[in-house]
C-alpha positions as CSV (number, residue, x, y, z in Angstrom):
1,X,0.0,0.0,0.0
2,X,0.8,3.4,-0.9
3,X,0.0,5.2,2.5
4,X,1.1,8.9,1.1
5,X,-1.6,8.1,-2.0
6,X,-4.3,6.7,0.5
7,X,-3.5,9.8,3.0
8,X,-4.4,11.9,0.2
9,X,-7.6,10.2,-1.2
10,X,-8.7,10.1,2.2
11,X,-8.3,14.0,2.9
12,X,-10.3,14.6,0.2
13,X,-13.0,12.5,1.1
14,X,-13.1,15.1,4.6
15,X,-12.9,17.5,2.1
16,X,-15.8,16.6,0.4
17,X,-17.8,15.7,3.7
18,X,-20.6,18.2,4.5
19,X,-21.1,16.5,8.6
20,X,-17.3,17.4,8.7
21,X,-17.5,21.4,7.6
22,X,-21.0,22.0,9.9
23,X,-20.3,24.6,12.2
24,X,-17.4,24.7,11.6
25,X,-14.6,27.1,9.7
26,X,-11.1,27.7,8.5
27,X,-9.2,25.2,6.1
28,X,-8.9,21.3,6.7
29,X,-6.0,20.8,8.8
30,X,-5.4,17.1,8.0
31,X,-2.3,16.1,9.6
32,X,1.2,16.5,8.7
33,X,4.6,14.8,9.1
34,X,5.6,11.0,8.0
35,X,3.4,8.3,6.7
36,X,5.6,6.0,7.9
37,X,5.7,7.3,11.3
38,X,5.9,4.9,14.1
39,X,4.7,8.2,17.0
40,X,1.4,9.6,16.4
41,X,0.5,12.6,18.3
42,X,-3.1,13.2,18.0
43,X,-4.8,16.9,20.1
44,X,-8.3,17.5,19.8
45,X,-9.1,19.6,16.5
46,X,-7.4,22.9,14.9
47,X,-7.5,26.2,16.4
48,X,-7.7,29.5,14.8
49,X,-3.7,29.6,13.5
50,X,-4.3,25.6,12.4
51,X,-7.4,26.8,10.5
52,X,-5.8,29.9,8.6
53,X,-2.6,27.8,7.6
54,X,-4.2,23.9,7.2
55,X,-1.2,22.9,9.4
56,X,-1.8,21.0,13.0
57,X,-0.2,22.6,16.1
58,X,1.4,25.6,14.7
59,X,-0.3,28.3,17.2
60,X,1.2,28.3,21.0
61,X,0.2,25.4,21.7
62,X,1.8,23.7,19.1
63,X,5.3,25.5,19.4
64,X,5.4,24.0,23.2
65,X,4.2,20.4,21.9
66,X,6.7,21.0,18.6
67,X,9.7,22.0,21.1
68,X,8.8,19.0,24.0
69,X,9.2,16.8,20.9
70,X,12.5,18.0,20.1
71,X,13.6,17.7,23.5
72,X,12.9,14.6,23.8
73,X,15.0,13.5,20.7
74,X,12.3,12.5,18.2
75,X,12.4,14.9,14.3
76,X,9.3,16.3,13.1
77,X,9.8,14.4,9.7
78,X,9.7,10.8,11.4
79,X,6.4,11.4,13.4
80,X,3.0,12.5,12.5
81,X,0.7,15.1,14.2
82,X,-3.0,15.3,13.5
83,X,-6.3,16.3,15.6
84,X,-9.5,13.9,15.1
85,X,-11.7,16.6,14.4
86,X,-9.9,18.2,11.2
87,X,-11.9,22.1,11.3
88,X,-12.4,24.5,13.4
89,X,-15.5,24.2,15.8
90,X,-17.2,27.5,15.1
91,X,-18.0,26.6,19.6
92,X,-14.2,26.3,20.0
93,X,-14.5,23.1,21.3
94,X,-16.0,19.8,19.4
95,X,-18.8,18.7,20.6
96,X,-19.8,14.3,21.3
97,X,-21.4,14.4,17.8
98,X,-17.8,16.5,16.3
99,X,-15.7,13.7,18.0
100,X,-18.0,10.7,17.2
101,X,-18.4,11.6,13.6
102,X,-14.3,12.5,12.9
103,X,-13.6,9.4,14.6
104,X,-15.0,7.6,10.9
105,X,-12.2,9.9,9.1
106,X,-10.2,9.2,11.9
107,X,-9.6,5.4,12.6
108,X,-8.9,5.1,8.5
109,X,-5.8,7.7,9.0
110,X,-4.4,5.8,11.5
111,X,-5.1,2.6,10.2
112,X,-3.4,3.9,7.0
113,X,-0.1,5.5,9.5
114,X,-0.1,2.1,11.3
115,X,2.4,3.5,14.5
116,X,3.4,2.0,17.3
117,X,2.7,4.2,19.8
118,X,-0.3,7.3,20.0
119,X,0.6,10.3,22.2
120,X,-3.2,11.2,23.6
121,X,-3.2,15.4,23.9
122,X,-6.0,15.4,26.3
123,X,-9.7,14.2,27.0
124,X,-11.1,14.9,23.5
125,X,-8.1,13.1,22.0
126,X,-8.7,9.9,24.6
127,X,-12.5,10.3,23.8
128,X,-12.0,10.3,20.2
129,X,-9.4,7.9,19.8
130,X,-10.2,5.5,22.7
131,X,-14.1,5.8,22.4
132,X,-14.9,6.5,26.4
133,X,-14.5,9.2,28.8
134,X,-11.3,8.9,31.0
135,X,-9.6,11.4,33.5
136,X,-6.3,12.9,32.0
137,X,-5.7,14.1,35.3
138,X,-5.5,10.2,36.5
139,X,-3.7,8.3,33.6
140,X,-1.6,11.0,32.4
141,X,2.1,9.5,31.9
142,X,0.7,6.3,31.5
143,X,1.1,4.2,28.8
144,X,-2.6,2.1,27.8
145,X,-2.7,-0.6,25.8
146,X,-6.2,-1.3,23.9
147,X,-7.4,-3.1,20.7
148,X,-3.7,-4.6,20.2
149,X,-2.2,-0.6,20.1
150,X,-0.3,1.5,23.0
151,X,-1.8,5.0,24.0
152,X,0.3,7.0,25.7
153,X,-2.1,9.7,27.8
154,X,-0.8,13.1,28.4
155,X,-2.2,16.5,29.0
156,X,-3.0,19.0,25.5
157,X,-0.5,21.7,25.4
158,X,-2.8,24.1,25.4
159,X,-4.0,23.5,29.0
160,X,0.5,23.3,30.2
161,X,0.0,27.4,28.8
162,X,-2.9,27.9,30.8
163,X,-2.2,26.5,33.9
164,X,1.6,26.6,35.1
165,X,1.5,23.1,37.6
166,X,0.2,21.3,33.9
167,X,3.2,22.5,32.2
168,X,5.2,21.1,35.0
169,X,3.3,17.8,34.7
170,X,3.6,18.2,30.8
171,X,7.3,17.9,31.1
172,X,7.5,15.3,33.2
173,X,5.3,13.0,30.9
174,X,7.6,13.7,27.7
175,X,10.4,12.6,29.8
176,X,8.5,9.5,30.7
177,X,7.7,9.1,27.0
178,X,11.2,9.5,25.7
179,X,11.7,6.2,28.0
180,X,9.0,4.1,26.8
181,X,10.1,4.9,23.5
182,X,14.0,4.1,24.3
183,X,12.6,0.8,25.8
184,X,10.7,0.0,22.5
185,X,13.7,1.2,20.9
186,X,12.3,3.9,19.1
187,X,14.2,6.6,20.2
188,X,18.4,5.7,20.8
């Protein structure tokens, strides 16, 4: 399989999908970084930056996520960062049916990506992705395993600029990250 060619047929199925676009605004911000990748991270949907370039995780948010990465010794051109929901929420946050519906889109892209491990950026990421309600605050830095993939759960960026303690907590779970990943040697 040709995963770039079935990446692209499958963005413009979203594209073309009216349930995706309503209430919603901006471009599609799909997902960018390798095909191949064996690290997903996956936030929650694009926010008004992501919308006005069609890139994920580009605002402030996305420059601390984009730096923790580097710190931790992983390139942005051998992972892959996407959002479920793939337009802005004209509410700023997705709503059940946003989340339920982009999970269809969803489960195809990372079927196609096939990686090893999926970073979780938050509750609407764990909701989307995982397909239940569970407390970042409780299983952040932990690594789940479910349906024969590993999830590791970690708070969304966004919320480590909010609130100082979260960044602090943000941190600490990329470190514990870069050591699952050195364990499953994915990182040297």
């Amino acid at each position: 399989m040709n995963k770039k060619r079935e990446l692209e047929k499958l963005a413009k199925k979203i594209e073309q999908c009216v349930l995706c676009k309503e209430h919603k605004s901006g471009k599609m911000v799909f997902g960018e970084g390798s095909p191949n990748a064996s690290i997903m991270f996956v936030g929650e949907a694009p926010g008004k930056t992501e919308a006005a370039t069609g890139r994920p995780f580009v605002g402030r948010s996305g420059k601390l996520l984009r730096s923790l990465i580097q710190q931790i010794g992983l390139k942005e051109n051998e992972i892959y960062i996407t959002s479920p929901v793939k337009y802005l929420p004209d509410s700023g946050t997705p709503t059940k049916a946003d989340i339920m519906h982009a999970k269809i889109h969803f489960d195809k892209q990372l079927a196609i990506i096939d990686p090893k491990i999926i970073v979780l950026l938050g509750s609407v990421a764990l909701q989307a992705v995982l397909g239940e309600k569970i407390s970042v605050m409780k299983k952040h830095g932990e690594m789940i395993e479910k349906n024969g993939r590993k999830y590791f759960v970690t708070i969304h960026p966004a919320a480590g600029l909010r609130f100082p303690q979260l960044k602090k907590e943000l941190e600490s779970d990329f470190l514990k990250l870069q050591g699952y990943l050195q364990k499953e040697k994915l990182l040297p």
